[in-house]
PDB file of N, CA, C and O in Angstrom, chain B, residues numbered from 101:
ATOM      1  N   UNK B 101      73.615  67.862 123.018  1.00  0.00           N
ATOM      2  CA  UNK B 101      74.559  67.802 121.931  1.00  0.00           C
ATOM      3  C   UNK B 101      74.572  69.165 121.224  1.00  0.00           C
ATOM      4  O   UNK B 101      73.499  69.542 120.753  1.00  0.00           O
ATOM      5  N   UNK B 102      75.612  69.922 121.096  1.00  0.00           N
ATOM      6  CA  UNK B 102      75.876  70.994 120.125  1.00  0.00           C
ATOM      7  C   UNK B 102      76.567  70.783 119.152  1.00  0.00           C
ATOM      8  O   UNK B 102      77.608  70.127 119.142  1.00  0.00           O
ATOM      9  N   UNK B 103      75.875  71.500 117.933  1.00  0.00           N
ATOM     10  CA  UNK B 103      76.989  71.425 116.388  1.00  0.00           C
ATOM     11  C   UNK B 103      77.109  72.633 115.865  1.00  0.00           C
ATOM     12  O   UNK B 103      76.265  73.524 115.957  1.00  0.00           O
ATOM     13  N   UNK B 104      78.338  72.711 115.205  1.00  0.00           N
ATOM     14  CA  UNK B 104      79.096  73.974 114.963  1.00  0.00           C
ATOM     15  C   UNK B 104      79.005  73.534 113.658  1.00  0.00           C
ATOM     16  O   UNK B 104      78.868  72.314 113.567  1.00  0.00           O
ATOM     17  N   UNK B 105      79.054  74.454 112.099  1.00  0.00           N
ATOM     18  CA  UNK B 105      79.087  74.178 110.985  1.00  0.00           C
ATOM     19  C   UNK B 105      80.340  75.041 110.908  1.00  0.00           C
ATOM     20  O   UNK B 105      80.262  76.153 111.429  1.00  0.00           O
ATOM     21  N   UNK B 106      81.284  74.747 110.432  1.00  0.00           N
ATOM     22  CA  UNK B 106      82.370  75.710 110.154  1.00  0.00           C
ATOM     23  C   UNK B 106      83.074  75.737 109.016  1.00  0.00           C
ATOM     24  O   UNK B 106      83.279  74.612 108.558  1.00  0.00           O
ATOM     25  N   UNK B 107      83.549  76.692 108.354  1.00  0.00           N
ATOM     26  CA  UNK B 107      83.734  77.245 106.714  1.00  0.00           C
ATOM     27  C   UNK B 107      85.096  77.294 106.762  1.00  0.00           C
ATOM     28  O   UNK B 107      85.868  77.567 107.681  1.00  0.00           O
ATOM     29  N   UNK B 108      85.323  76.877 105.225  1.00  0.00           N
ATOM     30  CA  UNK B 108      87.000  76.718 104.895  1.00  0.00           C
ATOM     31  C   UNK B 108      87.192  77.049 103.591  1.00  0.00           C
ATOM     32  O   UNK B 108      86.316  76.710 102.796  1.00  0.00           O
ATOM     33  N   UNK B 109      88.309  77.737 103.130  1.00  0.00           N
ATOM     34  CA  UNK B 109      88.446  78.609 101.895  1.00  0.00           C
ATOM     35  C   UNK B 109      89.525  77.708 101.855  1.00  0.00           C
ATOM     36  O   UNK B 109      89.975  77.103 102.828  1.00  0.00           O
ATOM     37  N   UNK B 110      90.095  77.613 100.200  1.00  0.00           N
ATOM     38  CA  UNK B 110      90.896  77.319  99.709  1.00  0.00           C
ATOM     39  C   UNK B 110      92.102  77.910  99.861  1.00  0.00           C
ATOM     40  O   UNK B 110      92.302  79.044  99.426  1.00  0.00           O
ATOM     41  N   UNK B 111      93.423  76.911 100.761  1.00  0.00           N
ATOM     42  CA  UNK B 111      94.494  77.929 100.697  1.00  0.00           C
ATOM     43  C   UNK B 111      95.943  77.258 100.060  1.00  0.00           C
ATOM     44  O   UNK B 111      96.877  78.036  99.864  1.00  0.00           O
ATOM     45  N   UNK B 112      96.139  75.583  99.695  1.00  0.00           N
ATOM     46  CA  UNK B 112      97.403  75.303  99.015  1.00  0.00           C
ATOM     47  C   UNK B 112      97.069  74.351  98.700  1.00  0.00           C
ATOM     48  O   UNK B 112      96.207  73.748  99.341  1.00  0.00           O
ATOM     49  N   UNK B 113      97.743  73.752  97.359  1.00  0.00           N
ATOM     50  CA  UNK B 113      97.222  72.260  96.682  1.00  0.00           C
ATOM     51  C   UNK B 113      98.542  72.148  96.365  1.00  0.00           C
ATOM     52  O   UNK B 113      99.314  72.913  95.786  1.00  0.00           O
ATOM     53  N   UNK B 114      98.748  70.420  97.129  1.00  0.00           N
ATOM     54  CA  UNK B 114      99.708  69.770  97.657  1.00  0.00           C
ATOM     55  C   UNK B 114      99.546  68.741  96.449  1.00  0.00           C
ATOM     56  O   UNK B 114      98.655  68.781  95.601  1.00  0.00           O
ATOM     57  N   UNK B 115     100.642  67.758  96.539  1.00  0.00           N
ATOM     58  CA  UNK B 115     100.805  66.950  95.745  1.00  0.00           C
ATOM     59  C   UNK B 115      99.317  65.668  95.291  1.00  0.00           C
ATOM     60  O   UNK B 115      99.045  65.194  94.188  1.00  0.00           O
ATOM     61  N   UNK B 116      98.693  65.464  96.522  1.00  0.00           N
ATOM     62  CA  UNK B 116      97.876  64.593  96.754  1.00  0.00           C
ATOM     63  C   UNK B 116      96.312  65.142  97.190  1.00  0.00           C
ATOM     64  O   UNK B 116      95.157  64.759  97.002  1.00  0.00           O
ATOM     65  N   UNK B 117      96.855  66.050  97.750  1.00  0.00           N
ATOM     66  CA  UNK B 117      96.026  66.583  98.744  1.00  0.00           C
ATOM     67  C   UNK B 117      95.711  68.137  98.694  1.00  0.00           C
ATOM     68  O   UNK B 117      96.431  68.801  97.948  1.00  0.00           O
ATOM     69  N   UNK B 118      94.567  68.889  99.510  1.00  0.00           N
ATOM     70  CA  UNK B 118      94.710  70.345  99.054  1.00  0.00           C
ATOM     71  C   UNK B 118      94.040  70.708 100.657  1.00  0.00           C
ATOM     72  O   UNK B 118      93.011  70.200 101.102  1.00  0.00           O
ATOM     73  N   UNK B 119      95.015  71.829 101.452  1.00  0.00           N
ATOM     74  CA  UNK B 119      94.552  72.539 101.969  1.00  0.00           C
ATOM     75  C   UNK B 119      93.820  73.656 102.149  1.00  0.00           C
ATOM     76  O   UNK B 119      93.954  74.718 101.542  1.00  0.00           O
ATOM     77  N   UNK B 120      92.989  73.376 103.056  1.00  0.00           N
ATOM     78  CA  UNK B 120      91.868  74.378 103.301  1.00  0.00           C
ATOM     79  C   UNK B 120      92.440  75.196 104.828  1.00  0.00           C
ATOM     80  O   UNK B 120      93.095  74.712 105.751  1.00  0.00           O
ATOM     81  N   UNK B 121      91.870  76.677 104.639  1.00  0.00           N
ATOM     82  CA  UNK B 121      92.064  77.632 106.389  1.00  0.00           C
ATOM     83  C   UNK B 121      90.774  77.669 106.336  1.00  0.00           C
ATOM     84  O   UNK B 121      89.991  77.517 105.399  1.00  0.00           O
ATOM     85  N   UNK B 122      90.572  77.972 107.869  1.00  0.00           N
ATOM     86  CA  UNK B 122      89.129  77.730 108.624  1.00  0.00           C
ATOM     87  C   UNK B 122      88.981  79.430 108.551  1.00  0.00           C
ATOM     88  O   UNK B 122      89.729  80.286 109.022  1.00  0.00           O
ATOM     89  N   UNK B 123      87.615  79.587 107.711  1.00  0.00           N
ATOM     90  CA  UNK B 123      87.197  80.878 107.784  1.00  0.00           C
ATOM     91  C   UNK B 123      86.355  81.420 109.280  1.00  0.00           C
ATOM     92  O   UNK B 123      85.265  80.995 109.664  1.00  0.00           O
ATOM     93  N   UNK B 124      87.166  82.415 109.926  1.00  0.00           N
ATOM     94  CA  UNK B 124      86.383  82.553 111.335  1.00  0.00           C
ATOM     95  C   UNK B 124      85.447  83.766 111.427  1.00  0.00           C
ATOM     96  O   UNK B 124      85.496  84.654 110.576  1.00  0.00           O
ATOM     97  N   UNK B 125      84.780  83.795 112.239  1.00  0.00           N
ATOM     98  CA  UNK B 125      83.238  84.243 112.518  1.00  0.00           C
ATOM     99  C   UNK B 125      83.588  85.725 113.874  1.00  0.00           C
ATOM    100  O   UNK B 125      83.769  85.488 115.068  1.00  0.00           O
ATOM    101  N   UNK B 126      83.600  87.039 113.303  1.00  0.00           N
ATOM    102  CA  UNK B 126      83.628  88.042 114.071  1.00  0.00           C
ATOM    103  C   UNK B 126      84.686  87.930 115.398  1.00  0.00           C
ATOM    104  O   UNK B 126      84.552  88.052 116.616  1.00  0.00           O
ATOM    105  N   UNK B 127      85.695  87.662 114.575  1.00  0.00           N
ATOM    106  CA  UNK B 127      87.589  88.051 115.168  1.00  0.00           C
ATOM    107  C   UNK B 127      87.197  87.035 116.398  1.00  0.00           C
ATOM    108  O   UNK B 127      87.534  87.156 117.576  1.00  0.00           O
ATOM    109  N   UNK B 128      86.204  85.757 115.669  1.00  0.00           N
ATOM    110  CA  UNK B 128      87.009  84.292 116.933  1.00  0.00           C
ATOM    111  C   UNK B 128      88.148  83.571 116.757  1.00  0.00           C
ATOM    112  O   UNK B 128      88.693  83.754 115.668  1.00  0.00           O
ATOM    113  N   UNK B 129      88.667  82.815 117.493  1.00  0.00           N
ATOM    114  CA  UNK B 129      90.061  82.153 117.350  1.00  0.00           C
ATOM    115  C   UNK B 129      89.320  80.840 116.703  1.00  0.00           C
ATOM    116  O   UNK B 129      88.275  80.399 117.181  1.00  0.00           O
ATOM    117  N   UNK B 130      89.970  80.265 115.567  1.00  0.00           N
ATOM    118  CA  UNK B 130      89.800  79.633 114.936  1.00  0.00           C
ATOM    119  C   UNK B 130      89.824  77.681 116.231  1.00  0.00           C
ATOM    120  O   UNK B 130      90.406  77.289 117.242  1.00  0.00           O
ATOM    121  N   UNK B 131      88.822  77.158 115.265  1.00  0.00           N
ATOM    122  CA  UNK B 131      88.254  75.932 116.026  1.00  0.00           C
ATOM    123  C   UNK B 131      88.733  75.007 115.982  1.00  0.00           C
ATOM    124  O   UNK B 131      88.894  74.244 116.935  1.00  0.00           O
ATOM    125  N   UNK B 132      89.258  74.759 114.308  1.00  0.00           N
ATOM    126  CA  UNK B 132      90.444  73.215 113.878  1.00  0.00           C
ATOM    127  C   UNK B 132      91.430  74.104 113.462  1.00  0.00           C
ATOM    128  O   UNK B 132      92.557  73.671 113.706  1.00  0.00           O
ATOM    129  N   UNK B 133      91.400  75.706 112.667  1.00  0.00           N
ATOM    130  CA  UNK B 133      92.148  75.896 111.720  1.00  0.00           C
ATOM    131  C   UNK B 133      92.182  75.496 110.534  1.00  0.00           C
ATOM    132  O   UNK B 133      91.254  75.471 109.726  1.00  0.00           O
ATOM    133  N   UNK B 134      93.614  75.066 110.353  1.00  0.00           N
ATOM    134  CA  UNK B 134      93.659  74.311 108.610  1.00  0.00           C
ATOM    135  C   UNK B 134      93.302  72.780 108.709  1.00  0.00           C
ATOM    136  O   UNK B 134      93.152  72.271 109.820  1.00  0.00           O
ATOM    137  N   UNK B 135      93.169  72.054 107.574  1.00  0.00           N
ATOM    138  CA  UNK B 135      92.600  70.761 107.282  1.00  0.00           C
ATOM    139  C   UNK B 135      93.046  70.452 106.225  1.00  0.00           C
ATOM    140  O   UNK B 135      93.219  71.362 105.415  1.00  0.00           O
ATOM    141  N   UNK B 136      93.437  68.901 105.795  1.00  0.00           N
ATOM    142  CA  UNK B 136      93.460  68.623 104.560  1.00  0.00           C
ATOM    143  C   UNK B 136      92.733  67.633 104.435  1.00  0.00           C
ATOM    144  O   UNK B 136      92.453  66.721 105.212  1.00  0.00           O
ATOM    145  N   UNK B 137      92.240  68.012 102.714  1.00  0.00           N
ATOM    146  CA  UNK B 137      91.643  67.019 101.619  1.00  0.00           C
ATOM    147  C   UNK B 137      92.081  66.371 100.952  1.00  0.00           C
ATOM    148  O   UNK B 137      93.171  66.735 100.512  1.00  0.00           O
ATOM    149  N   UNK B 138      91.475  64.916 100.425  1.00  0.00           N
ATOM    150  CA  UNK B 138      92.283  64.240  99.477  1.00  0.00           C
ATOM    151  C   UNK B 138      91.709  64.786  98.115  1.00  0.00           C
ATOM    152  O   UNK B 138      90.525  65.084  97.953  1.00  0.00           O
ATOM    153  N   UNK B 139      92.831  64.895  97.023  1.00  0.00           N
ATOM    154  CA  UNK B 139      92.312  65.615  95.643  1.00  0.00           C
ATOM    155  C   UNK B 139      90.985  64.844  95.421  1.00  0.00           C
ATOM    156  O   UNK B 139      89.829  65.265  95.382  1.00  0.00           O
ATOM    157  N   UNK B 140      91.522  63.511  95.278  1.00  0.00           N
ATOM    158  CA  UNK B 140      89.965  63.016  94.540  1.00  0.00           C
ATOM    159  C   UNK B 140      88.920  63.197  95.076  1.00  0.00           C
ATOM    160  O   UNK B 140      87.891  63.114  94.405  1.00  0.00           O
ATOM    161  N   UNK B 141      88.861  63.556  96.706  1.00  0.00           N
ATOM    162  CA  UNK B 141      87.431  64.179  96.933  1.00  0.00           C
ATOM    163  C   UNK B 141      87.327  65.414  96.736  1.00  0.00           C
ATOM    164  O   UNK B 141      86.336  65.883  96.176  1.00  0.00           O
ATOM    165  N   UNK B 142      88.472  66.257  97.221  1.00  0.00           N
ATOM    166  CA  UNK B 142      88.145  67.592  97.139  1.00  0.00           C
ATOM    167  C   UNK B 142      87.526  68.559  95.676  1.00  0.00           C
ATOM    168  O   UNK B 142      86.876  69.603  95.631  1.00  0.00           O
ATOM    169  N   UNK B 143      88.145  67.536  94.436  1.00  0.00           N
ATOM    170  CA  UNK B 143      87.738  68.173  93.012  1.00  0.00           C
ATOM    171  C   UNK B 143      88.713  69.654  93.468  1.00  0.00           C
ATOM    172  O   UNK B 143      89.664  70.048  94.145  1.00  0.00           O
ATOM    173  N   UNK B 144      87.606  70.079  92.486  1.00  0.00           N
ATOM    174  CA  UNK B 144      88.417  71.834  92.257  1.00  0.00           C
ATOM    175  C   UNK B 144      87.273  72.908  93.336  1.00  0.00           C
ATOM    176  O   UNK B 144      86.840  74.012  93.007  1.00  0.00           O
ATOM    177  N   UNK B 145      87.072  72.377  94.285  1.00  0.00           N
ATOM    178  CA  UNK B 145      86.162  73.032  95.419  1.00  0.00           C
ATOM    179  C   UNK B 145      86.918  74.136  96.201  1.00  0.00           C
ATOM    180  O   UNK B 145      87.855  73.847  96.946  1.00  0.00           O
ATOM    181  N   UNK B 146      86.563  75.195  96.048  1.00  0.00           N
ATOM    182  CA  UNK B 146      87.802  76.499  96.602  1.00  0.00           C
ATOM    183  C   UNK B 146      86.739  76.882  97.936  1.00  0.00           C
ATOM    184  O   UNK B 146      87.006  77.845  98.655  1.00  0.00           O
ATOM    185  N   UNK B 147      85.969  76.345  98.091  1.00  0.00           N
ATOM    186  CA  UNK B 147      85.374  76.115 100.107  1.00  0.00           C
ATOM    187  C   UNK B 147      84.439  74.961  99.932  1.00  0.00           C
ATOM    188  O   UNK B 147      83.718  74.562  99.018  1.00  0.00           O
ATOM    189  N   UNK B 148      84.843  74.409 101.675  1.00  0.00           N
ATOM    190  CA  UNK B 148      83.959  73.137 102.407  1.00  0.00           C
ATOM    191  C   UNK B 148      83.559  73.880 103.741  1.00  0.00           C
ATOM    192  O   UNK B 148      83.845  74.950 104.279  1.00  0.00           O
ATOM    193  N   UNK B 149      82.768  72.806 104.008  1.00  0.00           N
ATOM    194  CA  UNK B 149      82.143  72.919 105.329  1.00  0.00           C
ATOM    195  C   UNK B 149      82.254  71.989 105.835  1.00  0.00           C
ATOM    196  O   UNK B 149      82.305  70.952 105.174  1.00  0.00           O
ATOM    197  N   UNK B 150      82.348  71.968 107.365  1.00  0.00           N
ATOM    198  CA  UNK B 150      82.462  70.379 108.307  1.00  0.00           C
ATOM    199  C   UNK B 150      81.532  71.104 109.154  1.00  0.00           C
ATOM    200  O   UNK B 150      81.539  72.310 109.401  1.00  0.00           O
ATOM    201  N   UNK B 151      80.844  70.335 109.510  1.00  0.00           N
ATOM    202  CA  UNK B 151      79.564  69.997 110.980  1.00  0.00           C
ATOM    203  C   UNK B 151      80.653  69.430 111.972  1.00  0.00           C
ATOM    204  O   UNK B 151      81.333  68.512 111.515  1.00  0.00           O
ATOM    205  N   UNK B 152      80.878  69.778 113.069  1.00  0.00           N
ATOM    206  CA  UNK B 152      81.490  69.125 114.289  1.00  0.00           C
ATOM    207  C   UNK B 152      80.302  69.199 115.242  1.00  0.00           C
ATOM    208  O   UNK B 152      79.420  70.057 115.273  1.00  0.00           O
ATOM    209  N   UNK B 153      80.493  67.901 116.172  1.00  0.00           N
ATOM    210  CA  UNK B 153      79.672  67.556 117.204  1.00  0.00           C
ATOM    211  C   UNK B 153      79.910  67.382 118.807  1.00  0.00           C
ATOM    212  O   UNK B 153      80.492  66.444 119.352  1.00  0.00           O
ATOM    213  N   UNK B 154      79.470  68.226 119.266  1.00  0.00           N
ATOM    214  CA  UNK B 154      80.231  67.715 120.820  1.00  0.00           C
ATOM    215  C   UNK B 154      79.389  66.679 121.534  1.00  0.00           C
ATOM    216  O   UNK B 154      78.201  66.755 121.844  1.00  0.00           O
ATOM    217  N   UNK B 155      80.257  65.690 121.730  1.00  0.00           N
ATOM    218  CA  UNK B 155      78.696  64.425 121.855  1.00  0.00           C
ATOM    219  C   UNK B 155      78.540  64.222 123.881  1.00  0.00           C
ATOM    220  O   UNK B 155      78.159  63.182 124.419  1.00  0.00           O
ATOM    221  N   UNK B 156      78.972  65.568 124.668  1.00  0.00           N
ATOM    222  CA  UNK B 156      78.565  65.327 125.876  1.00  0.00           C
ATOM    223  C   UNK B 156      77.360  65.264 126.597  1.00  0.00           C
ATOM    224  O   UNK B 156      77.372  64.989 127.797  1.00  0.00           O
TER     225      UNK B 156
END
């Protein structure tokens, strides 16, 4: 099993929701890209992190 931790900066806050861009790591092509949050979890958080898992 491998896990990737990958970083996201604050980039538009939507009606409901607030997008994040995937901050990338020495000019790699980005892994998800953008993502969205729902406000009430996201708060006023201007970066997240997600753990992804490759479960082969």
């Amino acid at each position: 099993m491998s896990e990737k931790k990958i970083k996201f900066e604050f980039e538009k806050e939507n009606k409901n929701s607030i997008r994040y861009k995937e901050v990338t790591e020495n000019e790699m092509p980005p892994i998800i890209g953008s993502i969205y949050v729902q406000k009430w979890y996201a708060n006023n958080s201007k970066n997240i992190e997600i753990t992804i898992s490759k479960k082969d």
